[in-house]
GUVEXTOR-708699 format. One record per atom (N, C-alpha, C): residue in one letter; x, y, z. Coordinates in steps of 0.02 Angstrom, whole numbers, padded with zeros to 5 digits, always signed. Each point is the difference from the previous one (the first is absolute). Layout:
AXYZ...
***
This chain:
X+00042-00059+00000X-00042+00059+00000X+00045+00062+00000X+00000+00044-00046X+00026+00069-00006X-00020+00043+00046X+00041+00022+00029X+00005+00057+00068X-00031+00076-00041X-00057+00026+00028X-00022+00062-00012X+00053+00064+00037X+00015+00031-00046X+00049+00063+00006X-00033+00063+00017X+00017+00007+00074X-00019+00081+00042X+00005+00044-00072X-00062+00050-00007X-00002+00045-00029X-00033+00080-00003X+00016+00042-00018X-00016+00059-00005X-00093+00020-00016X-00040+00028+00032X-00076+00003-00022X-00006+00064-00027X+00027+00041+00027X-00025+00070-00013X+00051+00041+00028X-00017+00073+00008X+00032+00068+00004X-00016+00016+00093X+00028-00001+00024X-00044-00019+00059X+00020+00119+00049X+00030+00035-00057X+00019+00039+00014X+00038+00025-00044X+00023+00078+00008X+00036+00061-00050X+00045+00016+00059X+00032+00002+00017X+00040+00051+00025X+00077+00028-00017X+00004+00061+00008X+00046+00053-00036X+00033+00049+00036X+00062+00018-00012X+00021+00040+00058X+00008+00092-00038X-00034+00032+00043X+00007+00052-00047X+00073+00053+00003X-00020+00045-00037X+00095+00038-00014X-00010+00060+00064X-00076+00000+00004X-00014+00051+00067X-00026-00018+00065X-00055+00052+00011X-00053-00046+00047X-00036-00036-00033X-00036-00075+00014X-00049-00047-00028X-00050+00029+00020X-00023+00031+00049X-00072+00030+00033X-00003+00049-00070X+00038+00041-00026X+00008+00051-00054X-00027-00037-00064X+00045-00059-00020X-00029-00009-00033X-00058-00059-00003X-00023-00042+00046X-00050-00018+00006X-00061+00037-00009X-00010+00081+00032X-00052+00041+00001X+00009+00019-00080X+00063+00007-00032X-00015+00012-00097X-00035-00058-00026X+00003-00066+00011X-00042-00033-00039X-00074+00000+00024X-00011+00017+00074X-00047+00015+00013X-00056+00053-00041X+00028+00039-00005X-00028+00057-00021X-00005-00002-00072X+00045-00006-00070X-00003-00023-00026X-00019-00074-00039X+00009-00035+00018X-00024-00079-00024X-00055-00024+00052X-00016+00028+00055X-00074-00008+00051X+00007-00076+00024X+00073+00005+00004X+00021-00072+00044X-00015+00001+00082X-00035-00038+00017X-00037+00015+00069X+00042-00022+00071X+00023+00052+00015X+00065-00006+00053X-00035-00037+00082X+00004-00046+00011X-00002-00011+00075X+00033+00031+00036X-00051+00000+00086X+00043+00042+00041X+00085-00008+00023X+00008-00068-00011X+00089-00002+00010X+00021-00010-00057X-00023+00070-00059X+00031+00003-00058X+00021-00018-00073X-00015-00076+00008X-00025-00033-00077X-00058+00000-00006X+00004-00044-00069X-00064-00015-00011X-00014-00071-00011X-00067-00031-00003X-00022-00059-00022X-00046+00001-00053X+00063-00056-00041X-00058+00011-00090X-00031-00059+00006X-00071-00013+00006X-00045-00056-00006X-00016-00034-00069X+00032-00058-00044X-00034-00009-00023X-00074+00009-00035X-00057-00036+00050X-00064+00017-00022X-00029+00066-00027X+00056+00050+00031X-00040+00074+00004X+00015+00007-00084X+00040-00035-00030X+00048+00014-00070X-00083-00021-00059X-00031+00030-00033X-00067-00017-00031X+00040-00036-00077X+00065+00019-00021X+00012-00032-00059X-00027-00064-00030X-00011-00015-00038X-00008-00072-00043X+00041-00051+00005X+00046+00027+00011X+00071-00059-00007X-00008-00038+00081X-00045+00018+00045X-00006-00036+00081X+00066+00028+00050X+00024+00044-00037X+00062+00019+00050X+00061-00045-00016X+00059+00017-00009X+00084-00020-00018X+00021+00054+00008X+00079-00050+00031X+00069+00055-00016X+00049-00026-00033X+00026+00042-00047X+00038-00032-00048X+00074+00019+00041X+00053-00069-00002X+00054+00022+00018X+00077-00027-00051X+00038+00033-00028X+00023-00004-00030X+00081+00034-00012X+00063-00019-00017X+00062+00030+00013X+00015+00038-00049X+00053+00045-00010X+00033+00041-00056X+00068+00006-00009X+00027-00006-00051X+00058-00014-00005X+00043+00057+00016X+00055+00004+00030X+00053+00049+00024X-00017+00079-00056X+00001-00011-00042X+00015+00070-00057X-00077+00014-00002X-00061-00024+00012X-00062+00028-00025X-00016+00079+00016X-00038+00018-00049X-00011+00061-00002X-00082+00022+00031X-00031-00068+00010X-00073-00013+00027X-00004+00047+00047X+00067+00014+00050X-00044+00040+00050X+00050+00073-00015X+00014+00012-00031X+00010+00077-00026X-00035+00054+00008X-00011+00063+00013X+00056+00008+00044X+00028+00015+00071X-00040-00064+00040X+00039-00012+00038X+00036-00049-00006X+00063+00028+00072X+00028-00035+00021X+00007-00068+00039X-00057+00006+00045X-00015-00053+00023X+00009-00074-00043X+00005-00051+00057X+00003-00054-00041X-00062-00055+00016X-00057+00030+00004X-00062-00031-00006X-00047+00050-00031X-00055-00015+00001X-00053+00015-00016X-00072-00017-00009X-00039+00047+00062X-00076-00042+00020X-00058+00011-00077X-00047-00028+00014X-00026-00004-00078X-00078+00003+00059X-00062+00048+00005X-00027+00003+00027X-00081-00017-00043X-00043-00025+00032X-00064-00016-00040X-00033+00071+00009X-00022+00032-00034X-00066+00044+00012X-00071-00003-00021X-00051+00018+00022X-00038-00014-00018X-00048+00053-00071X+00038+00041+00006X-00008+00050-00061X+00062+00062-00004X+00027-00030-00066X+00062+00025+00001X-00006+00077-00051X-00049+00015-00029X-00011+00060-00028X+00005+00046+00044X-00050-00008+00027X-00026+00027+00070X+00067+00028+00058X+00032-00048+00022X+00063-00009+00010X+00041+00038-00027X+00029+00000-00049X+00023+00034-00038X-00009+00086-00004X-00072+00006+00000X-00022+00071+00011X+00014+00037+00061X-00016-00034+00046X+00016+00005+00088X+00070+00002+00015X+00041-00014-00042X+00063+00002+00017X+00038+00056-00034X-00027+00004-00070X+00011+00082-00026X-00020+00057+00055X-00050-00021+00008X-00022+00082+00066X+00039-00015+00055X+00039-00040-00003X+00029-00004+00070X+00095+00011-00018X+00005+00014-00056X+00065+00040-00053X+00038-00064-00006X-00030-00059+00005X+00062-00092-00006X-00005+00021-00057X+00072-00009-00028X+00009-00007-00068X-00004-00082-00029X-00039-00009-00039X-00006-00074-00056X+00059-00020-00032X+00021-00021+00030X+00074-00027-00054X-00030-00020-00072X-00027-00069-00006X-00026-00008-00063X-00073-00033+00005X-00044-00003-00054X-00067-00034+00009X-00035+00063+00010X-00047-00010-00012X-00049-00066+00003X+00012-00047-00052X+00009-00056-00001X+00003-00060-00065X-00049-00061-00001X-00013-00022-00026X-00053-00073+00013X+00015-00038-00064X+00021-00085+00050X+00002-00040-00044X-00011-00049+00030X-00015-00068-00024X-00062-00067+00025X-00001-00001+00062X+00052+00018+00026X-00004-00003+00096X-00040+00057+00020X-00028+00049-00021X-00037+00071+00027X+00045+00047-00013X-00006+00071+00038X+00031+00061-00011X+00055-00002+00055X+00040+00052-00026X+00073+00011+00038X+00014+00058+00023X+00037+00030+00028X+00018+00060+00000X+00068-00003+00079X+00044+00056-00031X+00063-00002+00075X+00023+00051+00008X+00007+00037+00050X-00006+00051+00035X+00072-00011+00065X+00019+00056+00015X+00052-00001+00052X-00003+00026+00081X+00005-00055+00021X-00008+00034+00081X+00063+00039+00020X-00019+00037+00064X+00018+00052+00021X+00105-00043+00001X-00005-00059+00036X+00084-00017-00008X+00020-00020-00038X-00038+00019-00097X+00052-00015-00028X-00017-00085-00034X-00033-00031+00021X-00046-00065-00019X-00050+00002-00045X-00007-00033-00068X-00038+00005-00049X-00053-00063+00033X-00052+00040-00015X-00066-00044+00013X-00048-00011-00045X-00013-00081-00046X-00040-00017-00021X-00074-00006+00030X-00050+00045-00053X-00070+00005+00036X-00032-00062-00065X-00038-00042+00016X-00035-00031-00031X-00086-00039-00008X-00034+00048-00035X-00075-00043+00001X+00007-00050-00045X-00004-00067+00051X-00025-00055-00058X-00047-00004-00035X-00014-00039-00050X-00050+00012-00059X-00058-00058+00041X-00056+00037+00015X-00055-00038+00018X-00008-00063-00034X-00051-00041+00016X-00020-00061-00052X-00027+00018-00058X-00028+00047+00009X-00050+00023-00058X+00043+00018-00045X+00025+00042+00002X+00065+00045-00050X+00050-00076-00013X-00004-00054+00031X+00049-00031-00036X-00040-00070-00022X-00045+00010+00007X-00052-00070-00073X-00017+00045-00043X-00010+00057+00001X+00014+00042-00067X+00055-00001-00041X+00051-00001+00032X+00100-00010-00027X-00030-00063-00051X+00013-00081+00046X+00003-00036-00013X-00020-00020-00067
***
């Protein structure tokens, strides 16, 4: 009988160290991206609350030393966030003077768009493409 191999389920957390205060910039995504801060300071992203088609995923994936994916920052990650209306988003973040790096774009996975937080970290915003919008693709 073949021995089942301990494995990885999920994302069970984000955490990041910032270039300033984290309270600083915790309250920017707050305010901007309406990420809902608990009282000792993070947040908790629920699944269920996520209405997409796709039932909720996180995609995780590496980059090779030279990529230009997260340009231009420096950093050597980069979070890729679900929204639930990224036009919208998008608009809310103009009045709030975030500059759009690039996007809005949409292709079979939904719309895109990446934007730079306050340290310097490029942040992927992403609405997945409902069910509906994608048995129409198909």
């Amino acid at each position: 009988m073949e021995a089942t191999m301990a494995k990885i389920t999920g994302i069970g957390g984000v955490f990041f160290k910032s270039r300033n205060k984290g309270a600083e910039l915790a309250s920017w995504y707050q305010k901007n991206l309406g990420l809902n801060l608990e009282n000792w300071g993070g947040a908790i992203l629920k699944w269920p609350d996520d209405k997409a088609g796709d039932g909720g995923l996180t995609v995780w994936t590496t980059a090779d030393n030279d990529t230009k994916w997260f340009s231009p920052s420096e950093s050597s990650f980069m979070i890729n966030y679900r929204v639930d209306n990224l036009d919208e988003l998008l608009d809310q973040l103009k009045q709030n003077g975030v500059e759009i790096v690039s996007g809005p774009q949409s292709d079979e996975n939904g719309k895109f768009a990446w934007i730079m937080d306050p340290d310097g970290n490029k942040v992927e915003l992403w609405e997945p493409m409902n069910s509906d919008e994608k048995n129409k693709s198909a």
